[in-house]
N, C-alpha and C positions, 0 to 999 in steps of 0.2 A: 624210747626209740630203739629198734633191734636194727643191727647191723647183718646180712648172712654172713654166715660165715668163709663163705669164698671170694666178697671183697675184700675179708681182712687177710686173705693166705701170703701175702706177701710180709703183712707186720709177725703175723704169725711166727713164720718161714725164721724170720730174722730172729723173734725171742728166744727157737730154739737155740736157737745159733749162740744169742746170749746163753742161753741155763748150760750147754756145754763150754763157753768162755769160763764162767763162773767157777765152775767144777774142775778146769783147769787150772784158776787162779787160787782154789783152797789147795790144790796139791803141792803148788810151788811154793805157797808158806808152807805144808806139812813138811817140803824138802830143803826148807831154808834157802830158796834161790835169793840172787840181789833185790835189793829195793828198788831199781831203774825198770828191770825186768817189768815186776809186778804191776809199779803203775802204770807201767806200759799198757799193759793186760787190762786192768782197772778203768784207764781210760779207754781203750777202746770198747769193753762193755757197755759200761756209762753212755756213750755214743750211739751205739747200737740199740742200746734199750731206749734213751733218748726218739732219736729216729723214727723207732719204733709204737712210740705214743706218740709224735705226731702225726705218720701216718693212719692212725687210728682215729684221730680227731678231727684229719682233714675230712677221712671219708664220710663220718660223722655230721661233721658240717655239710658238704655235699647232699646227704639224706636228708637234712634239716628242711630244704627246700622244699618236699614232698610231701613233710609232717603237717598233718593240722596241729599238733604243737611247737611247730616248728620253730620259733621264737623264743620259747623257753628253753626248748634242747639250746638252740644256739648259743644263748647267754651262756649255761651251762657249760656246755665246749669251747667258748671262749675262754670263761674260766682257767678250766683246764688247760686250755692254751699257754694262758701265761703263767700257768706252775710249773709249766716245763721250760719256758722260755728264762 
């Protein structure tokens, strides 16, 4: 199942958003910031990345409906579902 890629701009949007989080959170170890800071940082990544696979899997699901395999995707992305859950 393909997805375009401009239903996914908004998981997108937000990964970058992660990969710049991340890039911020090796610099505050490189600068030795607190450890509150960090998993501050940490968890809001996690969150964001989070978020960010399940709106990939709802739209996923969505599209499943239109598949002639649509049944096998879905198990699939349900899967998936609950490894993020």
């Amino acid at each position: 199942m393909q997805i375009e890629p401009t239903e996914l701009k908004a998981a997108r949007d937000r990964l970058v958003r992660v990969q710049g989080q991340i890039g911020g959170i090796v610099k505050m170890l490189d600068e030795g910031r607190d450890c509150t800071e960090l998993l501050t940082q940490l968890s809001a990544a996690s969150t964001a990345l989070t978020r960010a696979g399940f709106t990939i899997i709802s739209t996923g699901m969505a599209k499943c409906g239109n598949d002639p395999e649509g049944k096998a995707n879905r198990e699939t992305l349900e899967k998936a579902f609950m490894s993020l859950a």
